[in-house]
N, C-alpha and C positions, 0 to 999 in steps of 0.2 A: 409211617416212616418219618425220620428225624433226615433232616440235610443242614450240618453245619457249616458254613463257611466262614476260613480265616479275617479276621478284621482288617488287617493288611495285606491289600492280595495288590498285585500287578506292577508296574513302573516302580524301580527304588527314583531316588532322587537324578544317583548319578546315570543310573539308563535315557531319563528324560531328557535331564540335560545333555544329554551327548546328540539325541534326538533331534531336542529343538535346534541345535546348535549347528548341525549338518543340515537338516531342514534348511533354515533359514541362510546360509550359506549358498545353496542351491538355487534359492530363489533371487539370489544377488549376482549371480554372475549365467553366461549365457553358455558356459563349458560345463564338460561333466565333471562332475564331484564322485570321487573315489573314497573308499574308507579301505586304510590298510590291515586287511583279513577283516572278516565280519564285523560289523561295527558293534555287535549286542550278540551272544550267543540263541537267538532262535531263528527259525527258518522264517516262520512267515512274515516276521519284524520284519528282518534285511531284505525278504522280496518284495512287502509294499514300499519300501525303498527307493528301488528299482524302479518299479512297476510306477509310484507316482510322481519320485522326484530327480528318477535319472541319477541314482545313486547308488552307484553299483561297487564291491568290494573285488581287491587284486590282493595277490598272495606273492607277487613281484614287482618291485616298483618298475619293472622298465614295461611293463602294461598299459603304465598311466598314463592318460587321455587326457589333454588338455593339463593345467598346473594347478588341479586343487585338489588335495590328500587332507582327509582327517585321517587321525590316529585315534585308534577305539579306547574303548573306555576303560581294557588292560592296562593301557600304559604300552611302551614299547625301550629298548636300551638306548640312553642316551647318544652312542655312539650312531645306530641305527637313524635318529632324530638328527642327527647335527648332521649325517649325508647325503638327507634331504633338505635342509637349508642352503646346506653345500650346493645344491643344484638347481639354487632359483624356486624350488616348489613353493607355492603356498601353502603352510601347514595349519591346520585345524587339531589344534590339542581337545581332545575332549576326555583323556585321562580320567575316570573318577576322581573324585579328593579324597576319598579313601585311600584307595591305592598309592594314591600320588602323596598321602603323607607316612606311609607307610615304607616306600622307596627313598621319601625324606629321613625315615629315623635310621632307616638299614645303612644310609650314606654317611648322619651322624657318629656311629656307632661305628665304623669303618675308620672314621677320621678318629675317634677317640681310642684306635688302637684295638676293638675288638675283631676277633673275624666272628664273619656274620654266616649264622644257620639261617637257612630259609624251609622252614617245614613247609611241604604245600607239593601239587603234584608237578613232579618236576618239568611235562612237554606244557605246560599253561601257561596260556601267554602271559596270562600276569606272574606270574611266577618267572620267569626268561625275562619280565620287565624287570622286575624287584632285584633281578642280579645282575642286570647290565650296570644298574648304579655302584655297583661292589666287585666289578669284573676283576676275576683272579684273589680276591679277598675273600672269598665263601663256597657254601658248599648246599646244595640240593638236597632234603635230605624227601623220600617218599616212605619209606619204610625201613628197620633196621639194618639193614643190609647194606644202607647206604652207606653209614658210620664206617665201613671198615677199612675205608682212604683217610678217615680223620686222624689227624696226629694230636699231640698234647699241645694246647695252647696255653698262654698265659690267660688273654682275655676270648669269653665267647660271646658275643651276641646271637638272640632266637629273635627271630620275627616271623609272623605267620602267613599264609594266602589267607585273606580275607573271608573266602567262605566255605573253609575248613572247620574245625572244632578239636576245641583242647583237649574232647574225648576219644578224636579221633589221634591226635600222635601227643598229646602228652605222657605218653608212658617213655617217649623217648627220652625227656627231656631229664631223668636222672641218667639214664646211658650218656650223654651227653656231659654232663654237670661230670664225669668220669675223665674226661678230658680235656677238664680246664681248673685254672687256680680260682677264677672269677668266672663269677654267669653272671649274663644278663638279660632277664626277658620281656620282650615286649611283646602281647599279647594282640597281636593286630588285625583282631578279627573285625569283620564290617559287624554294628547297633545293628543293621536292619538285617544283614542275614541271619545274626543273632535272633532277634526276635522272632524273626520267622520259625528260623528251628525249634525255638521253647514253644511256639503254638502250636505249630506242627504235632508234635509231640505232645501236646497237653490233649489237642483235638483226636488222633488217635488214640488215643484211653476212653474215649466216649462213643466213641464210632465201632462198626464191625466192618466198613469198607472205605480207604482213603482214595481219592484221585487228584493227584497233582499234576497240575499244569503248566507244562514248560516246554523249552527247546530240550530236545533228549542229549544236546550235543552242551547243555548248559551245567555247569558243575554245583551250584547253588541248588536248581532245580532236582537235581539226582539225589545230592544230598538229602535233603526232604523226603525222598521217597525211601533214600533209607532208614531214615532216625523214624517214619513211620512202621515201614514192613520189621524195623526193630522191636519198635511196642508189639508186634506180633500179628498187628490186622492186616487183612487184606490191602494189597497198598497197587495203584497204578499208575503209572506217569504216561499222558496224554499231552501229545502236540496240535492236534488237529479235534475238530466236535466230530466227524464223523468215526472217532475211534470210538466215544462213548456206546452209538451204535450194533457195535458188537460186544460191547459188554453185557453179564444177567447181572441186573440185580434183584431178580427173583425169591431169593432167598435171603436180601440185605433188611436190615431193618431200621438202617442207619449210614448215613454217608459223610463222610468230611470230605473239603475241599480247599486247598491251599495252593498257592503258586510261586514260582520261581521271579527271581527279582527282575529278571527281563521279559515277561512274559506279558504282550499288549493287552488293554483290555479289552476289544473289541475281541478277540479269542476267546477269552474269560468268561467274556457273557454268549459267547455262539457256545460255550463248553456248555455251562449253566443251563441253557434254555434246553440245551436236550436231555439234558439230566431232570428237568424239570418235565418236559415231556413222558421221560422213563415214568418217573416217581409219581408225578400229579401232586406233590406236595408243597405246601412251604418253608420257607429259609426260617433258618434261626440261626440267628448271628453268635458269634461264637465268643468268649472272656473268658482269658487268664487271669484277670486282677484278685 
């Protein structure tokens, strides 16, 4: 049996940093430290959290314990941000810079007169971020259906959720081009979730069974398991190692394994070891070059 695993698995950049960042934040003051709504989409991330640094997530600021709020690494509406300044808080920006330059171009693009599409799924937080900056200037779009409140513009701007695909709603974008004198699009997908997906996708063509490992509530994560079960293989998304457990791979001859860009790696490797257990095999690293 073959077990390939992706080259880049676990923490993107901006997960880390948002990590170290609340971490170390925590260990500097003697109150508790909050993050507003999950700080990283997986469960067992936000509960060792908890569990080691008294960093617990509220879904209402008037919850908040003590005066120290981060803001996850969606992003959050400007206005949303400025009434918690408003109230004394101390805030902990830990915004990706993805995101955060991508809420920068959708605000550009607003001032230069375009209205701004925001493809991407419309209850996400980063997506509800990316249109606080352009509030009442744009439009949500999830799927066709959405278009049919849009009127004819002069100018449109498109900017995308970062860990969507242009295979996933570019078919809009000439329905769209329908409704304006000028387009203009900014393709604002995240390099790393990018990447992921092309391995993703290259490592399912090699394999007869995928397991991807994520938070199931992580849309990065999901994805992956679709652009796999798309190649046609067997495809699973795992949060926990003890789900491995009830899996057969009795009849696999072959496994890949890829993970979601917030998915810790001490998870990774409790996945790993049991799949290693299953199998009795060794790893072979996986290249798209």
């Amino acid at each position: 049996m073959k077990l390939v695993v992706a080259q880049e698995i676990g923490y993107c950049y901006g997960v880390k940093d948002a990590i170290d960042e609340v971490v170390e934040m925590s260990k500097k003051t003697d109150s508790e430290v909050h993050t507003y709504g999950p700080l990283i989409h997986n469960p067992m991330a936000v509960n060792e959290l908890k569990e080691k640094y008294n960093i617990s997530s509220i879904e209402d600021i008037d919850e908040l314990k003590g005066n120290t709020l981060a803001i996850r690494a969606h992003g959050i509406p400007p206005k949303v941000l400025e009434s918690f300044l408003d109230r004394g808080i101390n805030v902990i920006d830990t915004t990706c810079p993805f995101v955060r330059k991508t809420q920068n171009i959708a605000r550009k693009l607003m001032d230069e007169g375009y209205f701004v599409i925001i493809l991407g799924k419309k209850k996400h937080p980063e997506v509800v971020g990316i249109a606080g900056h352009v509030e009442g200037n744009c439009l949500l779009v999830e799927k066709e259906g959405d278009l049919e409140t849009l009127t004819r513009k002069k100018k449109i701007g498109i900017v995308f959720q970062s860990t969507i695909t242009v295979e996933d709603m570019g078919h809009l974008i000439p329905k769209i081009a329908e409704y304006a004198k000028e387009l203009k699009i900014h393709t604002t997908i995240c390099d790393v979730t990018s990447r992921r997906q092309i391995e993703a996708r290259e490592i399912a063509k090699q394999v007869d069974y995928m397991v991807v490992i994520g938070g199931k509530n992580s849309s990065n994560t999901t994805k992956l398991a679709q652009i796999c079960q798309k190649e046609g293989v067997e495809t699973v998304q795992v949060e926990f190692s003890h789900e491995i457990k009830d899996l057969d791979f009795g009849a696999v001859s072959s496994i890949g394994v890829t993970t979601g860009t917030s998915t810790p790696q001490n998870v990774i490797n409790d996945i790993l070891n049991e799949i290693r257990k299953k199998t009795q095999d060794k790893f072979i690293q996986s290249s798209i070059n």
